[in-house]
Backbone as CSV, one residue per row, in Angstrom:
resi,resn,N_x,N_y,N_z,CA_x,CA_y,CA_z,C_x,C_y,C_z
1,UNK,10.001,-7.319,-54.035,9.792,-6.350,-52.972,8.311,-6.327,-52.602
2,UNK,7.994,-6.030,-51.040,6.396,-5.915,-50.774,5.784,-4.620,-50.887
3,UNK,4.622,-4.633,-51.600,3.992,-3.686,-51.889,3.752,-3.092,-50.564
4,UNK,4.113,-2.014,-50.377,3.653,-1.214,-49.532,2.159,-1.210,-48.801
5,UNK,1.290,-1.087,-49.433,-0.327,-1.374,-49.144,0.010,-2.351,-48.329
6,UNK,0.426,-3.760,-48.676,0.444,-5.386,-48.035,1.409,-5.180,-46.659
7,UNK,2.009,-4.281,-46.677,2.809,-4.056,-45.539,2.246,-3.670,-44.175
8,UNK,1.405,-2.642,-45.407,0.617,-2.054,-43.963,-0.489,-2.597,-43.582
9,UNK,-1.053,-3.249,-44.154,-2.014,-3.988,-43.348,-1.783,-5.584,-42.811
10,UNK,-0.526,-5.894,-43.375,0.448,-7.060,-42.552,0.862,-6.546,-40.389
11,UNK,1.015,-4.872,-41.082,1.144,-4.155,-39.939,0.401,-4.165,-38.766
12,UNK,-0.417,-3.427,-39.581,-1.807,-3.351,-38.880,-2.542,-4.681,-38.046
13,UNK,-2.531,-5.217,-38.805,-2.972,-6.736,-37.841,-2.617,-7.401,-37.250
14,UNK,-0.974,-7.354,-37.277,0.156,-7.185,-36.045,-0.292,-6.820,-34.845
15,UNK,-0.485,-5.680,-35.002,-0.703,-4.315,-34.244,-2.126,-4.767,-33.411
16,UNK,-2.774,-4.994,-34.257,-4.101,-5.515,-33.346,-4.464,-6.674,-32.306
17,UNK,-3.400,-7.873,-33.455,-3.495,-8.975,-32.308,-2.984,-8.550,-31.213
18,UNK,-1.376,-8.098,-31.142,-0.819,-7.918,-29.885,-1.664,-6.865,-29.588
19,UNK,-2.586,-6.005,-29.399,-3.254,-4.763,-28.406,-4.558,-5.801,-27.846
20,UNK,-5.119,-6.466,-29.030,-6.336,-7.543,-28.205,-5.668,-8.451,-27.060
21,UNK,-4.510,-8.969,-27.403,-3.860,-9.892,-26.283,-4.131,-9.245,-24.680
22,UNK,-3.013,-7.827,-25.021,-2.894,-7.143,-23.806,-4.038,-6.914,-23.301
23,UNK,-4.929,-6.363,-23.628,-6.396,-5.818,-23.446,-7.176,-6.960,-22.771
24,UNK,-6.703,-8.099,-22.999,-6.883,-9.878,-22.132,-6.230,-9.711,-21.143
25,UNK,-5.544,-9.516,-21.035,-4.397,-9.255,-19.636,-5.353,-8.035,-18.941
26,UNK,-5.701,-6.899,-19.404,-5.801,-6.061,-18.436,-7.286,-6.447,-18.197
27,UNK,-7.992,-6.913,-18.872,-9.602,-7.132,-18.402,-9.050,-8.390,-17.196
28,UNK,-8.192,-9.225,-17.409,-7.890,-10.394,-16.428,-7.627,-9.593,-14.994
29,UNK,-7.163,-8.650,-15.185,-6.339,-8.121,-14.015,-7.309,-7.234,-13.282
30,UNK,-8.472,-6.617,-14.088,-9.348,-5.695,-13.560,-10.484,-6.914,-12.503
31,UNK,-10.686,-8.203,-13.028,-11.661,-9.266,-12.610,-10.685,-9.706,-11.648
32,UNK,-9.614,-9.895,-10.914,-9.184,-10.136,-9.662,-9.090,-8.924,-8.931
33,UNK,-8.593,-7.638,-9.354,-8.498,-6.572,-8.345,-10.333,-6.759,-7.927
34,UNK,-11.265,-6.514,-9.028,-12.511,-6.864,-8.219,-13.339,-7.521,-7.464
35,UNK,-12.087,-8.614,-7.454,-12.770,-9.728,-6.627,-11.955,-9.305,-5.310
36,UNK,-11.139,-9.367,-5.677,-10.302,-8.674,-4.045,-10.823,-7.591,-3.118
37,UNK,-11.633,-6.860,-4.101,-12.464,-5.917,-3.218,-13.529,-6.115,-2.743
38,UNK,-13.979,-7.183,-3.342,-15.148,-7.692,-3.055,-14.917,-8.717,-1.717
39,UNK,-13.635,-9.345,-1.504,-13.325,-9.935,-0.725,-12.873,-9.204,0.866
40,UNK,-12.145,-7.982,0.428,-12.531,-7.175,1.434,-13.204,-6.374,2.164
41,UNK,-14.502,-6.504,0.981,-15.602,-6.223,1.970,-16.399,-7.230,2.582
42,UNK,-16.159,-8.131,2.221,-16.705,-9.826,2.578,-16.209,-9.509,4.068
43,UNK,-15.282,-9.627,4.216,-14.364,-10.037,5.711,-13.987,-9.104,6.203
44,UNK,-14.922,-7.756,5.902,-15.251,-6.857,6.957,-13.407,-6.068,7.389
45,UNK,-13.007,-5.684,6.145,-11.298,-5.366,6.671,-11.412,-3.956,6.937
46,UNK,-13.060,-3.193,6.479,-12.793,-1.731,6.529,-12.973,-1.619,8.118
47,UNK,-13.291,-2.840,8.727,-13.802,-2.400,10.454,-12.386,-1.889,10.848
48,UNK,-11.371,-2.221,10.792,-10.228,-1.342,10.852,-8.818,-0.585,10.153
49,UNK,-9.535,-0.881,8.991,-8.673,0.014,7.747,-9.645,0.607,7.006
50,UNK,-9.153,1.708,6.671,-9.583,3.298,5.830,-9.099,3.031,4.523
51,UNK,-9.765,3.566,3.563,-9.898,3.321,2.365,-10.253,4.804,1.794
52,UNK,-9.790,5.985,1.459,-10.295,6.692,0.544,-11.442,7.482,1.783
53,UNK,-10.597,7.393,2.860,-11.505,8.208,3.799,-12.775,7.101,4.501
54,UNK,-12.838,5.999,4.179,-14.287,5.130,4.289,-13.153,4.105,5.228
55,UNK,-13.651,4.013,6.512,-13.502,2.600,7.067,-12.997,3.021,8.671
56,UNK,-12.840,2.012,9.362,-12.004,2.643,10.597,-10.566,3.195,10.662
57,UNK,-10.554,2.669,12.481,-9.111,3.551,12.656,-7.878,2.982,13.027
58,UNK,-8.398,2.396,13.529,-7.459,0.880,13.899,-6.160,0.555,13.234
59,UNK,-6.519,-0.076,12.167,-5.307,-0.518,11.242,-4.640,0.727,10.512
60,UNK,-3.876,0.538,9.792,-3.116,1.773,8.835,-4.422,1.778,7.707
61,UNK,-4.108,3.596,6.919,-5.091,3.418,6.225,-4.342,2.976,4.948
62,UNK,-4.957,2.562,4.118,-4.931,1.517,2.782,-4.594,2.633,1.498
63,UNK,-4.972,3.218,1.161,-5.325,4.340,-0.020,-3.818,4.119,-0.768
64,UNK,-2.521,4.353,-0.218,-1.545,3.808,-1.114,-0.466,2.670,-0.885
65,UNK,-0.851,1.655,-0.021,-0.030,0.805,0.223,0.441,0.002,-0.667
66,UNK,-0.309,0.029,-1.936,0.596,-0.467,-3.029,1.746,0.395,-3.724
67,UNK,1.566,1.377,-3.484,2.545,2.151,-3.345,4.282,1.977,-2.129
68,UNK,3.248,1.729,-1.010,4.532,1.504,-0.058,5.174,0.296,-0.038
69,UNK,4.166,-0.923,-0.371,5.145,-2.243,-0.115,4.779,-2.950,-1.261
70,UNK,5.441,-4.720,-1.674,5.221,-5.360,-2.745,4.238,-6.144,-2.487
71,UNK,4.305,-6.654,-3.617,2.897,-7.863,-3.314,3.448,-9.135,-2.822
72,UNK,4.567,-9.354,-2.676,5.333,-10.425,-1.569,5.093,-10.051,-0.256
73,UNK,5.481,-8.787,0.375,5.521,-8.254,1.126,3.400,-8.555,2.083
74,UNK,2.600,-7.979,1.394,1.353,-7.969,1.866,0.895,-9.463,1.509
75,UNK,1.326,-10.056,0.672,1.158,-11.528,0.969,1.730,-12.326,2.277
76,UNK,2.854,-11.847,2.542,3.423,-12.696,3.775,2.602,-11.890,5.142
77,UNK,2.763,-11.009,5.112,1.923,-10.356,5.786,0.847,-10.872,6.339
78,UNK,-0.130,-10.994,4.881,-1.436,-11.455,5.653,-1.809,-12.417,6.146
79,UNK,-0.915,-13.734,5.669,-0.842,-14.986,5.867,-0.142,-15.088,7.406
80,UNK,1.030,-14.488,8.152,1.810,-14.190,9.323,1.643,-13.025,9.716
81,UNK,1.034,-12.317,10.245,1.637,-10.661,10.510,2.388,-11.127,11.226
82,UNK,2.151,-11.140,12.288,3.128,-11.182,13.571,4.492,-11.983,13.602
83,UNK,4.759,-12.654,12.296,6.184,-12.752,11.663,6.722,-11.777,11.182
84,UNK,5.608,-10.806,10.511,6.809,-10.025,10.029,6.867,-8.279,10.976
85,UNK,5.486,-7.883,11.867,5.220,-6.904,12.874,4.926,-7.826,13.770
86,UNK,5.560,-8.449,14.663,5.145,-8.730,15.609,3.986,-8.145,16.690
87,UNK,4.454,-6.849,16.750,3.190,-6.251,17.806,2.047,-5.549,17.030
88,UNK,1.954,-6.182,15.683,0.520,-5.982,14.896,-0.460,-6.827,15.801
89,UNK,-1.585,-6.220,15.451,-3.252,-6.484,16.007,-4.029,-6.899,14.962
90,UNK,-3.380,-7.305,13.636,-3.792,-7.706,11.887,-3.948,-9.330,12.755
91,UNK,-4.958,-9.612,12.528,-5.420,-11.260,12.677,-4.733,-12.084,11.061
92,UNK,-4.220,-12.832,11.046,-4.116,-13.964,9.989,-4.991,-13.808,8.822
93,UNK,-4.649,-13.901,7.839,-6.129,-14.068,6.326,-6.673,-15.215,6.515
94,UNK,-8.033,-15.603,6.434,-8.738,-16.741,6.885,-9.371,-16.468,5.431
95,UNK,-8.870,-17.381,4.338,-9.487,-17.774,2.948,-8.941,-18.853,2.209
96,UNK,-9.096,-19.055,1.707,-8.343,-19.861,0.439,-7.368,-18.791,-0.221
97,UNK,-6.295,-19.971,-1.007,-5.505,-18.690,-1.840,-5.239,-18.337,-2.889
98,UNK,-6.356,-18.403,-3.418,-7.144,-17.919,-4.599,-7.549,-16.398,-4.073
99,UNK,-7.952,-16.379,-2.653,-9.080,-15.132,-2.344,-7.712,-14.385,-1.611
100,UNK,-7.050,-15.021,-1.129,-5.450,-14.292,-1.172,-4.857,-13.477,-2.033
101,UNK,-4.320,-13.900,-3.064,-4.078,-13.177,-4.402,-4.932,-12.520,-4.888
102,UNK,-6.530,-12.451,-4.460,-7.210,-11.333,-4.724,-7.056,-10.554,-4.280
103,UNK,-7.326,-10.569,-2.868,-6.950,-9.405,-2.410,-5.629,-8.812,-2.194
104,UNK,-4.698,-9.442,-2.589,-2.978,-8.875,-2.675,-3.082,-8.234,-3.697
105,UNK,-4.027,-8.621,-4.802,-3.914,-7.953,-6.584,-4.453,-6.489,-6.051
106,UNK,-5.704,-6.686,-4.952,-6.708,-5.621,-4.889,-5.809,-4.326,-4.105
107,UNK,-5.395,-5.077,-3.061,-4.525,-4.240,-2.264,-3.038,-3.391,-3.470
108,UNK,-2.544,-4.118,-4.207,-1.392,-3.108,-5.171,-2.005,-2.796,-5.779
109,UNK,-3.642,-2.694,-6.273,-4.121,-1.778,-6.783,-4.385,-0.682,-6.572
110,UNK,-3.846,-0.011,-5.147,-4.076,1.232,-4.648,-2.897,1.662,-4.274
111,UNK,-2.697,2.712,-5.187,-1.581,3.574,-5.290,-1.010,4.759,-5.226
112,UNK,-0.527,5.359,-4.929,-0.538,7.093,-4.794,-0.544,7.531,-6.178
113,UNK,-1.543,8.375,-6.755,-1.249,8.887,-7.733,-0.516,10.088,-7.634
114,UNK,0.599,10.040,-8.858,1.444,10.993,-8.944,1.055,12.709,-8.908
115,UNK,1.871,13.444,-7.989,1.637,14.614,-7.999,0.767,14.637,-6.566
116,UNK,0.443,13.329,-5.701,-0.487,13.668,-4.825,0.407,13.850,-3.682
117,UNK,-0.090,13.936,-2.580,0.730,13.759,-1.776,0.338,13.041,-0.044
């Protein structure tokens, strides 16, 4: 039978690898949402989308659209609008798509927090 002590620190270090793993994942995920923001301020998207009160008026404002649609959804989007809104005034994403998926990561990073409204 295993000594108890050996268990728990068999446990324990279990426990740690898998939380360091994840903790890789979420630092991964924090370095594209930031590049995505960084990308939308590159290409100037606040000239007609609002952000948290900051930007124009033009486009819809942003603050929870990861909330409203998927990240399929604002990917096809940005790549076609006018495939999928035709009588949108959203110009095409002009990047590579690398800087795509940034800013799709950046964009479902804004979400309604619960209780708001």
């Amino acid at each position: 039978m295993i000594n108890r002590k050996i268990f728990l620190n068999i446990a324990m270090s279990i426990i740690a690898v898998l939380f360091s793993g994840s903790l890789g994942f979420a630092q991964e995920g924090k370095a594209l949402v930031d590049k995505g923001q960084k990308i939308y301020t590159e290409k100037k998207c606040s000239m007609c989308h609002k952000i948290e009160g900051v930007g124009g008026k033009l486009g819809p404002d942003l603050l929870d659209v990861g909330t409203r649609r998927d990240a399929e959804w604002i990917k096809g989007f940005l790549k076609d609008p006018k495939s999928v809104i035709p009588e949108t005034k959203q110009p095409p994403f002009k990047g590579t798509d690398e800087e795509l998926e940034a800013v799709v990561t950046y964009l479902m990073s804004l979400k309604k927090q619960a209780g708001t409204k």
